[in-house]
C-alpha positions in Angstrom: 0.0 0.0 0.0 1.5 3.0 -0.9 1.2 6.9 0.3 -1.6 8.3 -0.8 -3.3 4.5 -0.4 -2.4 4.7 3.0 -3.1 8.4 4.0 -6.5 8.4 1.8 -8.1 5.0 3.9 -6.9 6.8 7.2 -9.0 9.7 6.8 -12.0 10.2 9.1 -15.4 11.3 7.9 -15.3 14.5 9.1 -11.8 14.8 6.5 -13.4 12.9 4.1 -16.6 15.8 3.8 -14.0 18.4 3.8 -12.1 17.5 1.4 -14.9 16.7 -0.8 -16.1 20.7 -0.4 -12.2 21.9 -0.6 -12.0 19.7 -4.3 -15.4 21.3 -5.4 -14.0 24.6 -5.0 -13.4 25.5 -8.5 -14.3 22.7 -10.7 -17.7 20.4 -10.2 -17.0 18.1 -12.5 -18.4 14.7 -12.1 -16.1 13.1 -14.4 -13.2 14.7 -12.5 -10.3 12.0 -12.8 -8.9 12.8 -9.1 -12.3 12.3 -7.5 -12.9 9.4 -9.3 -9.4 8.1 -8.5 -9.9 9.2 -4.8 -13.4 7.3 -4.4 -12.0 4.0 -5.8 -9.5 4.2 -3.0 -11.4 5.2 -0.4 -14.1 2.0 -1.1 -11.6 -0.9 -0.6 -8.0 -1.6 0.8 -7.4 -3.6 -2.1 -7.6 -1.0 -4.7 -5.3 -1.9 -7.9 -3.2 0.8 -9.2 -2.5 -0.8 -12.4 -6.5 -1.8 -13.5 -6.8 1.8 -13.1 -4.2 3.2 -14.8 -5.4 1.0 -17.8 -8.5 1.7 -17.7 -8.2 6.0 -17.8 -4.4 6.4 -18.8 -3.8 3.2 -21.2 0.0 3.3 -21.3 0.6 6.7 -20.1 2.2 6.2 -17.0 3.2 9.9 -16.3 0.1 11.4 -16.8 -1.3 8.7 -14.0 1.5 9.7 -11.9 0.6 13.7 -12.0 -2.7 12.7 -11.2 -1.4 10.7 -8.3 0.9 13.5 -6.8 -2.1 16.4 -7.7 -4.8 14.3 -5.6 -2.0 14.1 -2.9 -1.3 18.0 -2.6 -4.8 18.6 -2.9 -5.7 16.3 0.7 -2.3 17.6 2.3 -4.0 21.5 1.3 -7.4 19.8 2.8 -6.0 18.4 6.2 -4.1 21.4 6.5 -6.8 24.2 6.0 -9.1 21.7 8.2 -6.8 21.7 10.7 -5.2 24.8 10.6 -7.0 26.6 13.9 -7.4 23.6 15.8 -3.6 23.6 16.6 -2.6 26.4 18.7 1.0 26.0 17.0 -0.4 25.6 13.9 -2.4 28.4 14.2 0.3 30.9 14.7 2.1 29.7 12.2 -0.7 30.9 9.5 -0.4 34.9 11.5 3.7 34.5 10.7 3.2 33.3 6.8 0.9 36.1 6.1 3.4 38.5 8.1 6.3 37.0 4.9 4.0 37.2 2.6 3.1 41.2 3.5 6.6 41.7 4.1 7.5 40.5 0.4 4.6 43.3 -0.7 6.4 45.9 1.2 3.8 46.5 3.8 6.0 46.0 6.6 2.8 47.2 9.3 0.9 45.0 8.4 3.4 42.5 8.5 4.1 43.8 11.8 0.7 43.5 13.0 0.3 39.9 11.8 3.3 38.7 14.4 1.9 40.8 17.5 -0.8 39.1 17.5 0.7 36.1 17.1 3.0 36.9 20.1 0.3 37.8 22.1 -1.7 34.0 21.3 2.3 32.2 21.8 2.4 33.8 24.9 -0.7 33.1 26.4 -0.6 29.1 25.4 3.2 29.0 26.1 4.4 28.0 22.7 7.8 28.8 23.4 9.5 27.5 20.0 7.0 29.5 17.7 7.9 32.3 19.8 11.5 32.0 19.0 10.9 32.5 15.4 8.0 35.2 15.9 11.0 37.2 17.3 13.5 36.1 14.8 10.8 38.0 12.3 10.0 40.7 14.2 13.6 41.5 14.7 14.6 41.4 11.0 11.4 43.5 10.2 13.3 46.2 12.7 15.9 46.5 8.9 12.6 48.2 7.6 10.7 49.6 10.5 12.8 52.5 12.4 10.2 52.6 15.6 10.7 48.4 16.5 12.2 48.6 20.1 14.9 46.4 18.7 16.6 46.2 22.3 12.7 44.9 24.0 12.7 42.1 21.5 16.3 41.0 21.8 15.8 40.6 25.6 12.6 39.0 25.2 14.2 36.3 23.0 16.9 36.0 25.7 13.8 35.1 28.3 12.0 33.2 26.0 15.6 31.0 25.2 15.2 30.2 29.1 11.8 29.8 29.3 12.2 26.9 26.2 15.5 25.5 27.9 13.3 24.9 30.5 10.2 22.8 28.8 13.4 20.9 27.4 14.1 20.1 30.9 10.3 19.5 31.5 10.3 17.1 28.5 13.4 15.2 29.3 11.9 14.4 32.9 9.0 13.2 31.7 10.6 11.1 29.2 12.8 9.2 32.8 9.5 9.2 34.8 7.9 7.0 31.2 11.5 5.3 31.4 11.6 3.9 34.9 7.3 3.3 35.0 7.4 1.3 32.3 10.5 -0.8 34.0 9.3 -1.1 37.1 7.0 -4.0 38.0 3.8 -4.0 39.6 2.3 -1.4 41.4 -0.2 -3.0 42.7 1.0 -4.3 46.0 0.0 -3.1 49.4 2.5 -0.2 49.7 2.4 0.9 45.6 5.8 3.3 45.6 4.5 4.8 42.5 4.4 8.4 44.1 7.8 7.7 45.1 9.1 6.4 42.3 7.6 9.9 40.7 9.3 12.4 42.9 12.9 10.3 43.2 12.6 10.8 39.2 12.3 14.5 38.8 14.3 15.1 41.6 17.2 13.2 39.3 16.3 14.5 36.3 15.4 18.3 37.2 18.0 20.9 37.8 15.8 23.4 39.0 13.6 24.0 41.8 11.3 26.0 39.9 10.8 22.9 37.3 9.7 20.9 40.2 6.6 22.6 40.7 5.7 23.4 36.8 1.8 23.2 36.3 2.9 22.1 32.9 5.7 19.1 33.7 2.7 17.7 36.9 0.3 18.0 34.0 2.0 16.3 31.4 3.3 13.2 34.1 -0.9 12.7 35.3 -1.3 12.3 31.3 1.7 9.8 30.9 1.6 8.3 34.1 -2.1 7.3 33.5 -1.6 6.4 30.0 1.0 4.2 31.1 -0.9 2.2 33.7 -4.2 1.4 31.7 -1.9 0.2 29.0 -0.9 -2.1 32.0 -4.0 -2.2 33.1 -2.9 -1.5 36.8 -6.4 -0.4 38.0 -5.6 -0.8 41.8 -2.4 1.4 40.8 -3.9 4.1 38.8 -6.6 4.5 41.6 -4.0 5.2 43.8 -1.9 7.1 41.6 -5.0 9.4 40.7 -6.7 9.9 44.0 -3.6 11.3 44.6 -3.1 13.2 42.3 -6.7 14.9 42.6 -6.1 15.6 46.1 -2.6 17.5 44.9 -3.7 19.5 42.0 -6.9 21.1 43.9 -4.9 21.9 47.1 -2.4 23.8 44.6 -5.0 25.1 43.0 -4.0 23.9 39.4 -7.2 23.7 38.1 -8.7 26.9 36.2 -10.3 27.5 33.0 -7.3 26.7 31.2 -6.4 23.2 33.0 -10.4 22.2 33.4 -10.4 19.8 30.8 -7.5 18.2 32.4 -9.6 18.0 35.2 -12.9 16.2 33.5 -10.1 13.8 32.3 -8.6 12.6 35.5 -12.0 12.5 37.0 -13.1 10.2 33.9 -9.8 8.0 34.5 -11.0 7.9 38.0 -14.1 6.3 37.8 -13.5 3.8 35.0 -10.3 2.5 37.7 -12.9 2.3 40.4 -15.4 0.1 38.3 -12.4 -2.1 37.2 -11.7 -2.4 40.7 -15.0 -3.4 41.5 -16.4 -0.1 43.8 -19.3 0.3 41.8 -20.8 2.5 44.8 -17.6 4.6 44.9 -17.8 5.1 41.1 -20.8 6.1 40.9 -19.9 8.8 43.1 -17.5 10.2 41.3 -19.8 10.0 38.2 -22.3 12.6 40.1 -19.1 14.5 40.7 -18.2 14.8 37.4 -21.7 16.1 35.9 -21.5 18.8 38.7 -18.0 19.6 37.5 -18.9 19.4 33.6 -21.0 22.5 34.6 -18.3 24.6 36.0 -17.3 27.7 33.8 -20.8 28.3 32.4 -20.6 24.6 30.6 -17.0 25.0 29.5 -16.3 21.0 27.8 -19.9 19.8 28.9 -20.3 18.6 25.3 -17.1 16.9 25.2 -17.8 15.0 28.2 -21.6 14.3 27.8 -20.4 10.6 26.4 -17.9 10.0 29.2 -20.4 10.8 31.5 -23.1 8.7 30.1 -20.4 6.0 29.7 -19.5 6.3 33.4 -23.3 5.6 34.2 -24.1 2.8 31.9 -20.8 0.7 32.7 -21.8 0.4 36.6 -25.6 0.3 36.6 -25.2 -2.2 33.5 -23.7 -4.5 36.9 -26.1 -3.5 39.9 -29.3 -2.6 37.9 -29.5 -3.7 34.4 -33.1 -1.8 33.9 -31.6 1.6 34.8 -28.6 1.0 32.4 -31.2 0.9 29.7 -33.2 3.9 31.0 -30.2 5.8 30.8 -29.0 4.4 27.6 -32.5 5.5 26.1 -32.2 9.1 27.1 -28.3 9.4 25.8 -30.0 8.3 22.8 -32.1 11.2 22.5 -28.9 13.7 23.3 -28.1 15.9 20.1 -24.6 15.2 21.0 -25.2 11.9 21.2 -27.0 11.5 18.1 -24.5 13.7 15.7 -21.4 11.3 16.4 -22.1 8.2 14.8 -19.7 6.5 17.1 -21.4 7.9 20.2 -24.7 6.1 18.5 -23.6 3.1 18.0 -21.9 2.6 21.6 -25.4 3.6 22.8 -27.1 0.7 20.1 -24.4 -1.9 20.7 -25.1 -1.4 24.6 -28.7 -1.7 24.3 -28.6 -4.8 22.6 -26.4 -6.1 25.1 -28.3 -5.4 28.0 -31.4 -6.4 25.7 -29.6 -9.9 25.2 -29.0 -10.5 28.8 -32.4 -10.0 29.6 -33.5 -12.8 26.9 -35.8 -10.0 25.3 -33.8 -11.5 21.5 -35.6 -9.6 18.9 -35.3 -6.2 20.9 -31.5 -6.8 21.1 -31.5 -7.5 17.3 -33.7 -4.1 16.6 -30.6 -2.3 18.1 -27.6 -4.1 16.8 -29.4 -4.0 13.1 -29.6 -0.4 13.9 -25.6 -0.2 14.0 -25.8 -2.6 10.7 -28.0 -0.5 8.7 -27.0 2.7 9.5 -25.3 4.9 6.4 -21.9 5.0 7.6 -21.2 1.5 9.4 -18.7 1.0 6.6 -17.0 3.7 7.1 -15.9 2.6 10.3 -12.9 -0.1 10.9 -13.1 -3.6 10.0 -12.7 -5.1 13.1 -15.6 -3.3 15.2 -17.5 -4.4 11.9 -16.7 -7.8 12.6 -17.5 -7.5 16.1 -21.1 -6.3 15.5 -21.6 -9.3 13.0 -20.2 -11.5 15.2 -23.0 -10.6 17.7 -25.6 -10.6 15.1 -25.2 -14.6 14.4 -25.4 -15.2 18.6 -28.4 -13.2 19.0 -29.9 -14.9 15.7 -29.0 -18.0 16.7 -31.1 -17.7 20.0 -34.0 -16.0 18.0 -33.9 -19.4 16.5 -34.0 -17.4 12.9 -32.1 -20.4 11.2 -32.7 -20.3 7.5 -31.8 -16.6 7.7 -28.7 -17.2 9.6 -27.6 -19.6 7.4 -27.3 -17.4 4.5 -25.8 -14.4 6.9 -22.8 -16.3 7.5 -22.1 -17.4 4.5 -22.1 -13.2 3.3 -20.2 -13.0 6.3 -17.7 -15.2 5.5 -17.4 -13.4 2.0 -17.3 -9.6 3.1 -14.7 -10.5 6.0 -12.6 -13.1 4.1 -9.8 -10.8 4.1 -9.9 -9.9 8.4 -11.3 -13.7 9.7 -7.9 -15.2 8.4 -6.0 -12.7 10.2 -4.7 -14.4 13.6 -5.9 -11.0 15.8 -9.5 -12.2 14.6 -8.9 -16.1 15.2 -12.2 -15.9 18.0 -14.4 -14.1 15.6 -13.4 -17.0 13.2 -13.7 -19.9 15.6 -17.4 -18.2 16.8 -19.1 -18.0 13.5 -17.8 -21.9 12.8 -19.3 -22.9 15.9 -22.5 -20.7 14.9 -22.7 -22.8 11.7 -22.8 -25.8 13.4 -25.0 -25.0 15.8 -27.8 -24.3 13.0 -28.0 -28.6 12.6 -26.8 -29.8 15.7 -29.6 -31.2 18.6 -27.7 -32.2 21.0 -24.5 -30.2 21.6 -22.4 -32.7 24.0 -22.9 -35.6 21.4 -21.7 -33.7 18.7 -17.9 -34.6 19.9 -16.4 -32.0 16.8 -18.5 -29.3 18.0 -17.4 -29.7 21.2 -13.7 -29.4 20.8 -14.0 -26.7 18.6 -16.1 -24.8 21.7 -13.3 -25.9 24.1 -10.4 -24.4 21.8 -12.6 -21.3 21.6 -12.8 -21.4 25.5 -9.4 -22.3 26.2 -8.3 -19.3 24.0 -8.9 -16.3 26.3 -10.2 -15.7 29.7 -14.5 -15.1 30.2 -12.7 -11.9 32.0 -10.7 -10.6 29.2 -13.3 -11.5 26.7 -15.5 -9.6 28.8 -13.3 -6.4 27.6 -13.2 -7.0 23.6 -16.3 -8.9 23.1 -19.4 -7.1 22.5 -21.8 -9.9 23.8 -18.7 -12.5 25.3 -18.4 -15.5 23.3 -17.4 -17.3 26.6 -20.1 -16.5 28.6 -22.9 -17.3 25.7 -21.4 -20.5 24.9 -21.5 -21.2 28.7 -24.7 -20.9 29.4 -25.6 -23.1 26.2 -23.6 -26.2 26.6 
């Protein structure tokens, strides 16, 4: 797979609508050659450059290759104009290419005006290295402009140099404290020297006092640190590490406006460590705190954290109380934020037909999955959660006793996924829909002695508890409950 192959079956559907409108923008075309090429590629990870290149171009090679490198610049444009002022770096750096390009017109105030305000943005969100060349321009604009306070700007470079020398230091420490975490062993135990291991780190690494108690470096370590753990999936750990942490950041007052997201994170990472930990109460808790917190700063991030906190709810009452799980799930469903992220839908579908199969109630829990399966965009999304949803179809079929149908199903099945199902990552998905097939003409289940090894090796491959965590109705636990 080459480049654009690559770059073109990564984009998102947001990217995908954009680029669409940016390509439009001077030429509607249908027959448009790029568009054409672009759609081919987007529709299957098998695309063949050469049957194309044949078909439009004949023998022309070059002329398929400008094509090729034109559709390229054009999504690089796209991303980048998409993009553009989500980056706060980024961002700036559109203020100091309009400053050049000004500059190269001879209207040096304008020019001028373009970089203070992008020194005013660098300073506020601490963007150190962009500052360095913001000064860079501002001082060789002084060559044109006889009222720059040359002197101001020289000695502001001097303090930014300082200020950057010391985010090195800030990034270097953090790169030890990733270092050691991910060398040490569990953390788990009784007396978890996690916080310890923290502060004997930075006080190696950190040759100033002042670095010690950065908002930024204590910031960027709760971000690693946690990352690092549910990797490890150290739940007892992280719980620890964060209730700490929580405790630190408000007494130092660390969290503002600025750091509040930050905050809605930590508290998310919080209550998904108490549910794997099994304090379902406790997480709960913590849920309630978060919705209260989600309304701080007139709603600041309440949207962006309507999911997580719908999330938070469903995960635990889906354990204690499998009727208010759905309750809930029913009203997220109704949520315009809810309903305008098609992932954020199909969690909510997917769920409902889980807690819809474990009440028996078959043809409800279809309703919902075949939701996910019919919706517009399901192909747009990865193969893999496809063939989880698919996978779940045939088990909830299956017990709808919908035999004829399912039949048929997993024979498409077998066609559409051919590719993924011989992939070894997928082996379960494989193994299940086998078993599914056999299921369809087999009465008795124990005297079918074929069967039954192949739903041992199924069993044998992965714990109930850790199929629990990729499956969306567990394999284990269904075929359990039927044998």
């Amino acid at each position: 797979m080459n480049t654009l192959q690559e770059i073109i079956l990564s984009m998102s559907k947001e990217e995908l609508r954009f680029f669409k409108l940016y390509s439009s923008r001077t030429n509607s075309n249908k027959t448009r050659k790029d568009i054409l090429l672009f759609d081919q590629i987007k529709k299957t990870d098998q695309f063949s450059e050469s049957k194309f290149q044949e078909k439009h171009y004949n023998q022309n090679k070059n002329a398929f290759y400008r094509l090729k490198n034109r559709l390229l610049e054009d999504i690089n444009k796209s991303l980048t104009l998409q993009y553009l002022d989500e980056e706060a770096d980024i961002s700036l750096m559109k203020n100091i290419i309009l400053s050049r390009i000004f500059k190269t017109k001879g209207k040096y105030s304008i020019a001028l005006d373009y970089l203070k305000k992008a020194e005013k943005k660098a300073t506020q969100v601490e963007a150190y290295e962009v500052l360095n060349i913001i000064y860079f321009e501002i001082i060789k604009l002084s060559y044109d402009i006889s009222n720059i306070d040359v002197v101001n700007y020289i000695q502001k470079r001097k303090e930014n140099n300082n200020a950057r020398n010391k985010i090195q230091e800030i990034d270097d420490i953090l790169a030890a404290v990733i270092y050691r975490l991910k060398k040490a062993q569990n953390f788990s135990g009784k007396n978890a020297p996690i916080v310890s291991l923290l502060e004997k780190t930075i006080a190696d690494f950190s040759q100033e006092k002042s670095i010690v108690s950065s908002p930024k470096l204590r910031i960027k370590i709760f971000q690693a640190v946690s990352r690092v753990l549910i990797q490890r999936h150290d739940f007892v750990a992280l719980e620890n590490y964060l209730n700490h942490t929580y405790s630190e950041f408000t007494r130092d007052k660390l969290f503002n406006k600025q750091t509040h997201e930050n905050k809605l994170r930590l508290m998310t990472f919080l209550i998904n460590a108490l549910f794997k930990n099994g304090k379902l109460e406790k997480s709960l808790q913590k849920t309630q705190e978060l919705f209260e917190a989600m309304k701080e700063y007139n709603g600041y991030k309440h949207d962006k954290f309507l999911f997580f906190y719908y999330n938070s709810l469903v995960i635990n009452y889906s354990k204690i109380d499998n009727a208010k799980a759905i309750e809930i799930l029913l009203k997220a469903k109704e949520e315009k934020i809810i309903k305008e992220s098609d992932y954020n839908y199909f969690f909510v579908c997917s769920n409902l037909a889980l807690l819809y199969f474990d009440r028996k109630e078959f043809k409800t829990a279809i309703k919902y999955l075949s939701r996910i399966i019919l919706h517009e965009n399901f192909y747009d999304f990865a193969l893999s959660f496809q063939l989880k949803v698919v996978t779940a179809e045939t088990i909830i079929r299956y017990e709808i006793k919908d035999f004829d149908y399912l039949e048929q199903r997993i024979n498409q099945i077998k066609k559409e996924f051919k590719t993924i199902l011989s992939q070894n990552e997928f082996e379960r998905e494989r193994m299940l829909i086998n078993i599914v097939e056999k299921l369809i003409f087999t009465n008795n289940i124990n005297q079918d002695k074929p069967l039954k090894l192949k739903i041992d090796n199924l069993l044998n491959s992965t714990t109930s508890r850790q199929a629990e965590e990729t499956d969306i109705i567990n394999y284990n636990k269904w075929l359990m409950s039927i044998i």
